[in-house]
C-alpha positions in Angstrom: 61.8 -45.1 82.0 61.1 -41.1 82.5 59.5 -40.7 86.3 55.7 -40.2 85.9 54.5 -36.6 87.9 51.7 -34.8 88.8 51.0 -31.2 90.2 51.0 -30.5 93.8 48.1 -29.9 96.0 47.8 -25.7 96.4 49.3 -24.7 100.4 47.7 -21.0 100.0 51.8 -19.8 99.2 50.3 -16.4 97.6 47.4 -16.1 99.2 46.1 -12.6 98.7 48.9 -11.5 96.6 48.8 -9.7 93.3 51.1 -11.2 90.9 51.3 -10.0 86.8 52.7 -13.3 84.4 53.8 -12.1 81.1 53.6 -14.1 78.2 50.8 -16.4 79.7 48.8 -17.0 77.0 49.1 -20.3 74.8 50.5 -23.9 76.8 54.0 -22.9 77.9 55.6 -21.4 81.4 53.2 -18.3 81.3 50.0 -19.7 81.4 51.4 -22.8 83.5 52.5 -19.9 85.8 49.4 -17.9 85.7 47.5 -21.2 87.2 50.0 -22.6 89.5 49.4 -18.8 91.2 45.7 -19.0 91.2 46.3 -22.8 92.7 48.4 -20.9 95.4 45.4 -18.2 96.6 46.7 -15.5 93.9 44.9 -12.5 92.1 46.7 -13.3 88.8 46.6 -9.7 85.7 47.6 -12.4 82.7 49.3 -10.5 79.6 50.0 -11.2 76.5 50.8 -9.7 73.0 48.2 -12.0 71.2 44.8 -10.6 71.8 42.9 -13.8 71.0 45.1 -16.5 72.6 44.9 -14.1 75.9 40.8 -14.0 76.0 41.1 -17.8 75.6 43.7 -18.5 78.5 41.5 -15.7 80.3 38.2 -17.4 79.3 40.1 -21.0 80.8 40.8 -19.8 84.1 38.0 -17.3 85.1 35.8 -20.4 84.4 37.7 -21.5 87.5 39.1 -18.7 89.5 36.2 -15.9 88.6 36.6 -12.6 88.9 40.8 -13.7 90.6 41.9 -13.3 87.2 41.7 -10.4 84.8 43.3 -9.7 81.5 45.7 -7.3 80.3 47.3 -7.1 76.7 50.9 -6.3 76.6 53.7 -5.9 74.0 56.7 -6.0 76.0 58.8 -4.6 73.2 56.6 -1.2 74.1 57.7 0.6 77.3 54.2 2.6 77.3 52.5 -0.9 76.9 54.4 -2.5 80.0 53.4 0.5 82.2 50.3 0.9 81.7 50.3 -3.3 82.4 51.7 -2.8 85.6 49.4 0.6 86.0 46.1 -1.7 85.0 46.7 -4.2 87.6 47.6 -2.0 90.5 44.3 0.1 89.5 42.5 -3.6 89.2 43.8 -5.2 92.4 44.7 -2.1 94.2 48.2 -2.9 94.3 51.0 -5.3 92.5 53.3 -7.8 94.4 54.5 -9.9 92.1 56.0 -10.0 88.6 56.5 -12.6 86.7 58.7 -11.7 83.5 58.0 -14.5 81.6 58.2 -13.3 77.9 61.1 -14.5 75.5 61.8 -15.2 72.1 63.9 -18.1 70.9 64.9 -18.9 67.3 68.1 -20.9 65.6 70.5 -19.4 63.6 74.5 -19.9 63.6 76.6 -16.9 64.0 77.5 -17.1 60.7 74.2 -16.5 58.8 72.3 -14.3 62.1 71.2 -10.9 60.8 71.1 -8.1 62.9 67.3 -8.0 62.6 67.3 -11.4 64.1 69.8 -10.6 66.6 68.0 -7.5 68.1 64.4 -9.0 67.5 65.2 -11.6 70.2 67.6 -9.4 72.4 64.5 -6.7 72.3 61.7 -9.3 73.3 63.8 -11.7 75.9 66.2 -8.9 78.0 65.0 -6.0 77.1 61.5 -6.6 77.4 62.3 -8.2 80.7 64.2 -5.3 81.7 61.0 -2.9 80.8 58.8 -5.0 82.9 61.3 -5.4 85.8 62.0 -1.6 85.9 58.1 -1.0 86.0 57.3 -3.3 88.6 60.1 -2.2 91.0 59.1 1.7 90.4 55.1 0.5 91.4 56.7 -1.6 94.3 58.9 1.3 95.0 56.0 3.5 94.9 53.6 1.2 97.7 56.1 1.3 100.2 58.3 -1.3 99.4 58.2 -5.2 99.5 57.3 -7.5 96.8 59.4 -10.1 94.6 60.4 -9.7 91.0 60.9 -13.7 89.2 62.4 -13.6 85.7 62.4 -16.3 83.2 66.2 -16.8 82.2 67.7 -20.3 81.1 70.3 -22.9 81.5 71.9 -21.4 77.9 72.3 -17.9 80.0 75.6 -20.5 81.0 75.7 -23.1 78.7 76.8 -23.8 74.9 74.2 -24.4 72.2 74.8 -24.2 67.9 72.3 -21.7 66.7 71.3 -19.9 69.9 73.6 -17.3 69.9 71.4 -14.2 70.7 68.8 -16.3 72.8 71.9 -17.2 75.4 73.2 -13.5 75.2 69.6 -12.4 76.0 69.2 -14.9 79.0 73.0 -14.1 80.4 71.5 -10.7 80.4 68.4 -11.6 82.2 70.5 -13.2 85.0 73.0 -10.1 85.1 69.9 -8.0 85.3 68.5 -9.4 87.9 71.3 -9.4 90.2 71.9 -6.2 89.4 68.7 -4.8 90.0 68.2 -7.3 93.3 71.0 -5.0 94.9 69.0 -1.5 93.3 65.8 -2.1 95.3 67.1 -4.4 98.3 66.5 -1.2 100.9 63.3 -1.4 99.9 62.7 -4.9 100.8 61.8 -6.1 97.1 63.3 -9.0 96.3 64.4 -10.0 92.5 65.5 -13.2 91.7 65.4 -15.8 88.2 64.6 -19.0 87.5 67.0 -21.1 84.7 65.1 -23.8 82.7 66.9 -26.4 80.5 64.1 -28.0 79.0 60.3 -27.6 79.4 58.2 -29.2 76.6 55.2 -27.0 75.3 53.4 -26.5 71.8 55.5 -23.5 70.8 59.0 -25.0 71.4 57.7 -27.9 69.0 57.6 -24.9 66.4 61.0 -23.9 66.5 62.8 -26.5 67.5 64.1 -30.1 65.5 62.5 -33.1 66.9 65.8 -34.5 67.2 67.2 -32.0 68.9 64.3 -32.3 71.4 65.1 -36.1 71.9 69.0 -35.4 72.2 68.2 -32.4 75.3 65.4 -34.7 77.0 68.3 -37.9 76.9 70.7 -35.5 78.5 68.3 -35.2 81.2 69.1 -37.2 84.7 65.2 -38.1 84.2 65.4 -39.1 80.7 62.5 -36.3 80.2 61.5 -32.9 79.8 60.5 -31.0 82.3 56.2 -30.0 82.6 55.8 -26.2 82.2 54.1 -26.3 85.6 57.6 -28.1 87.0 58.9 -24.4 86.4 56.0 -22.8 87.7 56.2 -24.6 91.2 59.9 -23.0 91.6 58.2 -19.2 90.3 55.8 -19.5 93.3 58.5 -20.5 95.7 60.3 -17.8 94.4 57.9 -15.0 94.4 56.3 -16.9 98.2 57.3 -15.7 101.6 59.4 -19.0 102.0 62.0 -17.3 99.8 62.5 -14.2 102.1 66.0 -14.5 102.3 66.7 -15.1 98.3 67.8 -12.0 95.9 69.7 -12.0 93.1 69.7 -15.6 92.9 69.4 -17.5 89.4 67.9 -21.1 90.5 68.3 -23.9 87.8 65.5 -25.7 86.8 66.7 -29.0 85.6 68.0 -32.0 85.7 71.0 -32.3 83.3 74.3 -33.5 83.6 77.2 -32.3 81.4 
């Protein structure tokens, strides 16, 4: 029987912080994210590429949080639109402290019939575009005087074997590579970059692109016999970008629970 779970009480981990989530529009990681920060005492810039799903997810929270949130549209596959997200929120909030690189694009398709359109689509959006939004954040971190934490969205395929995800697992290998790399660029400056690895968090979109079959098959393989929530991976993002991970860079922390 899968373990029944709720969300965690807020302890104030990012109290007064500014933190940017990618991708947090819609019912997935990002907007999961984008809460679980407000929950924790954050000023949250949420971006997106999809103008309307953004004002909703906007609309959602400030009902909540007020004036703590603010929204900022973003296509991370433009390098002008990524900096003048991280420019916008440091003008908004007076400074930034945390990024969340959240965006990614999945997709199935065997080796055999991938075009390269498809290939550099995905490796464009998911490491590339997290690589845009990494390098701007560190240069604004850079820029304040240093500190701040840097949480990118890989997955458990950056290691594993999976039919048809080819350039999605090239893309989150990438993301991990990147982010050790880039942990050892800006460590003098006492920014810390690290990733979180999902195997399987059930939201809307993932529905879209993926079998229902091959959902049930990845949720059995799980030690809980479930998916993960989207918040699930959020709580690990705010420990990550929180002061209790001080000592963690270039880490890649799995998020799940499966078993070979």
């Amino acid at each position: 029987m899968p373990l029944s779970v709720t969300p965690p009480a807020g302890r104030e981990l990012l109290a007064g912080k500014i933190v940017v989530v990618t991708a947090a529009a819609g019912t997935g990681i990002g907007s999961a994210t984008a809460r679980r920060c407000l929950e924790e005492g954050a000023r949250v810039v949420v971006s997106d590429s999809h103008a309307r799903r953004l004002a909703e997810v906007h609309g959602e929270l400030a009902g909540a949080y007020g004036d703590r949130v603010w929204p900022i549209g973003c296509d991370v596959t433009d390098e002008g639109q990524v900096e003048a997200l991280v420019a916008g929120a440091a003008a908004r909030f007076g400074r930034l402290d945390v990024m969340v690189s959240n965006a990614g694009l999945g997709g199935t398709a065997s080796v055999l019939e991938m075009t390269d359109e498809q290939w550099s689509r995905v490796l464009d959006v998911t490491l590339t575009g997290t690589f845009r939004c990494t390098r701007a954040a560190l240069r604004q971190m850079v820029a304040q005087g240093g500190g701040g934490a840097v949480v990118n969205n890989a997955s458990v395929l950056g290691w594993r074997a999976q039919p048809g995800q080819a350039h999605y697992a090239a893309a989150k290998a990438g993301v991990m590579a990147l982010t050790r790399c880039a942990a050892l660029d800006v460590a003098e400056h006492g920014i810390r970059v690290n990733a979180v690895a999902p195997s399987l968090a059930t939201h809307p979109f993932l529905a879209k692109v993926t079998s229902e079959e091959l959902l049930a098959d990845l949720a059995l393989r799980e030690a809980f016999g479930r998916a993960a929530e989207p918040w699930e991976v959020a709580t690990v993002i705010v420990f990550l970008a929180s002061d209790y991970a001080s000592y963690l860079t270039g880490e890649v922390v799995s998020v799940s629970s499966q078993h070979p």
